[in-house]
Backbone bond lengths (Angstrom), bond angles and torsions (degrees), N, CA, C in turn:
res aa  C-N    CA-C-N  psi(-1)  N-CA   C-N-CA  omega(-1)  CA-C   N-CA-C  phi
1 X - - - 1.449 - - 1.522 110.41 -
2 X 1.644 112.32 -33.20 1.801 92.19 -167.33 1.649 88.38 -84.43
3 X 1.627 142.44 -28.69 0.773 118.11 -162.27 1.514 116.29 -75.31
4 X 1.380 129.86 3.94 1.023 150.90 -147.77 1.827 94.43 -106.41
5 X 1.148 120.45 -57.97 1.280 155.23 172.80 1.762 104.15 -53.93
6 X 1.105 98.17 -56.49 1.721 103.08 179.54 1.618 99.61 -78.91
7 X 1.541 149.67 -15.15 1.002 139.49 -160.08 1.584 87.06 -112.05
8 X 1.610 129.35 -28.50 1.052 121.97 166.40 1.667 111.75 -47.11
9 X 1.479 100.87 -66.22 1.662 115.65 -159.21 1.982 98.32 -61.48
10 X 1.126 121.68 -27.47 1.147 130.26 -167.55 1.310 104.78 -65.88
11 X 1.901 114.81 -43.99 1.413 96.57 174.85 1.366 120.44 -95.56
12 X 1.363 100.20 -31.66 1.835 92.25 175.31 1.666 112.56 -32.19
13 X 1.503 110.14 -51.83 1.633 114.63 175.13 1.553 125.81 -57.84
14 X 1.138 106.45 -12.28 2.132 110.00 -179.43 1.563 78.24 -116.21
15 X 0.800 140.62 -5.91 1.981 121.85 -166.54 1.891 87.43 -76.21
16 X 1.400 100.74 -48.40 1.695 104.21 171.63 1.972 100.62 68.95
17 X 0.851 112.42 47.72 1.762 140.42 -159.51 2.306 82.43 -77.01
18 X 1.449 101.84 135.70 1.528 108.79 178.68 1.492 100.67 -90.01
19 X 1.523 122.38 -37.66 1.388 115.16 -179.46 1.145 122.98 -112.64
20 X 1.569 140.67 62.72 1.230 135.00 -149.02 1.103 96.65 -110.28
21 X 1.310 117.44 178.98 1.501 145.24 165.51 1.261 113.54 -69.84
22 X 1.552 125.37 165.18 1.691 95.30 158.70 1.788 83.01 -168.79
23 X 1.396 107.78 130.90 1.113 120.45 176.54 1.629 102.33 -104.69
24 X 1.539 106.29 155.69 1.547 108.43 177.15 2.039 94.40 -163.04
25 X 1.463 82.47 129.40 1.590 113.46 -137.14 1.848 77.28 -100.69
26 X 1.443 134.31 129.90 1.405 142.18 -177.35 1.706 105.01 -141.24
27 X 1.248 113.77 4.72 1.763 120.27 140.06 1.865 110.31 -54.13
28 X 1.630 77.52 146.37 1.737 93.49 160.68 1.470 134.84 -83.70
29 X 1.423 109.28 8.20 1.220 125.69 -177.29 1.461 105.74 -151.46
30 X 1.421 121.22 147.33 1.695 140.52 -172.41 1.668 84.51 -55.74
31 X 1.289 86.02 148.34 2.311 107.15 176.81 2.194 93.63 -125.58
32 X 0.746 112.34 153.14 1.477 139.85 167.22 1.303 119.05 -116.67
33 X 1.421 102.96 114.53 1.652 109.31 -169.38 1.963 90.52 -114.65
34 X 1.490 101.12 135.65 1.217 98.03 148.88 1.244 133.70 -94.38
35 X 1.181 138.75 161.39 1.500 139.44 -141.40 1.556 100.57 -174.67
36 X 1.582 94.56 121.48 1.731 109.98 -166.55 1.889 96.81 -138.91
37 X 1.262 85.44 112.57 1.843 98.97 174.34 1.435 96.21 -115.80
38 X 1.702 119.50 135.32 1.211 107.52 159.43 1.597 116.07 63.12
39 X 1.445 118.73 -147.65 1.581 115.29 168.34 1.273 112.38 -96.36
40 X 1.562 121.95 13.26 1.438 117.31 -164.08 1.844 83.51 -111.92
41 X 1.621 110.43 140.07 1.142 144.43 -159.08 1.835 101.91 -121.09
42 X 1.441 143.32 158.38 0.875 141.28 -154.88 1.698 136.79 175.50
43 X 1.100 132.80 97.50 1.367 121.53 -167.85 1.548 117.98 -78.95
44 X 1.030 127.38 89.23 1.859 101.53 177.24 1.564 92.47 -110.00
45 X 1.798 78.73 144.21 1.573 106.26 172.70 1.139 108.89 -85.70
46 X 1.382 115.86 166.63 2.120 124.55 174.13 1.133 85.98 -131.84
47 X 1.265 116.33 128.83 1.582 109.59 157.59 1.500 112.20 -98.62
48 X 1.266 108.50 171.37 1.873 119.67 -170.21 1.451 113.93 -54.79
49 X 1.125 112.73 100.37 1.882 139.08 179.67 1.521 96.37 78.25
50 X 1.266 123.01 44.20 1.567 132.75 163.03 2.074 98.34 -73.50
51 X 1.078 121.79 142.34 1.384 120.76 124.01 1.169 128.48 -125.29
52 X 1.042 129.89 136.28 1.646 153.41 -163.58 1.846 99.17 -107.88
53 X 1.376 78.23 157.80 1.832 99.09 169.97 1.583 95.99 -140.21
54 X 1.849 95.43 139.68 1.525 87.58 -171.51 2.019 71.94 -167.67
55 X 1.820 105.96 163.07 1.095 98.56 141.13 1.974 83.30 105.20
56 X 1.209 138.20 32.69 1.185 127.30 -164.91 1.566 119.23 -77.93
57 X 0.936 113.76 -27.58 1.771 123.55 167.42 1.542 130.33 -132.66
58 X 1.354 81.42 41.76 1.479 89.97 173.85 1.854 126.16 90.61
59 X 1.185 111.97 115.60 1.618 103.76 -166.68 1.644 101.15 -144.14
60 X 1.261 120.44 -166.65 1.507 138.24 147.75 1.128 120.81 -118.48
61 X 1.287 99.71 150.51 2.075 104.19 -158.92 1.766 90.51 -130.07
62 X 1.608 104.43 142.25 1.129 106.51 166.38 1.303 110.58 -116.25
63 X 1.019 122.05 137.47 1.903 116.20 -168.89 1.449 106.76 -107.75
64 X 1.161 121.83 150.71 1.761 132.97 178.44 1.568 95.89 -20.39
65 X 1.604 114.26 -58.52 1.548 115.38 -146.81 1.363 104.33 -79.75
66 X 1.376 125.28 21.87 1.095 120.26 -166.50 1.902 131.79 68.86
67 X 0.842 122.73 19.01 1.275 135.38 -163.51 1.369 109.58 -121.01
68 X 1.503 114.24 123.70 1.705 126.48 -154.07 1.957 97.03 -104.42
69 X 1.462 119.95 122.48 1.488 108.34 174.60 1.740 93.92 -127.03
70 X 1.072 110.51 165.34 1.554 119.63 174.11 2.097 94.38 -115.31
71 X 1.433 95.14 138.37 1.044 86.08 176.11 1.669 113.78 -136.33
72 X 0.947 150.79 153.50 1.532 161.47 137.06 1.305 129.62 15.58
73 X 1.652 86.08 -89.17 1.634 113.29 177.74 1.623 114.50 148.34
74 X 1.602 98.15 -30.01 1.386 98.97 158.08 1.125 136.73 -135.08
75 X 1.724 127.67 69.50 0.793 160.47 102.47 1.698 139.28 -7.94
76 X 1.439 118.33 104.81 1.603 109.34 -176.39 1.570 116.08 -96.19
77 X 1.244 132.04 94.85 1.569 117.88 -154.36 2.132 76.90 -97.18
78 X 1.170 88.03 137.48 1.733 115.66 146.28 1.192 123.70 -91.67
79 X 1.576 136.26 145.20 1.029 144.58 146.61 1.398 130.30 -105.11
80 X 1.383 125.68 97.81 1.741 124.42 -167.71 1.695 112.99 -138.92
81 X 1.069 98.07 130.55 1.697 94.82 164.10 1.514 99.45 75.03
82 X 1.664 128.12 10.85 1.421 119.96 174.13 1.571 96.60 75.10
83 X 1.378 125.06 34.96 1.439 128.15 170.39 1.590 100.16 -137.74
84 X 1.518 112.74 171.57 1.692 119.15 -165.58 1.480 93.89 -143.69
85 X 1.370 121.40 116.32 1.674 131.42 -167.91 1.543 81.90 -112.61
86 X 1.039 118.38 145.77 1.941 127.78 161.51 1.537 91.30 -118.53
87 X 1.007 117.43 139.24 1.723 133.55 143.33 1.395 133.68 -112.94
């Protein structure tokens, strides 16, 4: 699973995407977002004060707290206090 997770985060980061998403995780412990493009389904982890870019044409995100958003691509989701802010 983490290598799965690290081969995720590995490409989102060389994909080098102009309109992405980008979550940035301000928990004390790694969060697991699910992430659904298309029919392809997906776990990426954040680890603690990680931000990630993910999400380049548009997807649905499932966040720790259970809470389903559709998003864009450019989109900044936060994670703090066990709550999920999008901007």
């Amino acid at each position: 699973m983490n290598k799965f997770a690290v081969a995720v985060l590995l490409s989102v980061i060389f994909a080098g995407p102009a309109f992405a998403a980008s979550v940035k995780n301000d928990e004390a412990s790694a969060q697991t977002l699910v992430v659904t493009e298309g029919s392809s389904k997906t776990e990426l982890q954040v680890g603690a004060g990680e931000t990630v870019e993910f999400c380049n044409s548009g997807c649905f995100v499932t966040f720790p707290n259970g809470d389903r958003e559709a998003l864009t691509g450019g989109e900044t989701v936060e994670i703090k206090g066990g709550k999920v802010s999008i901007k």
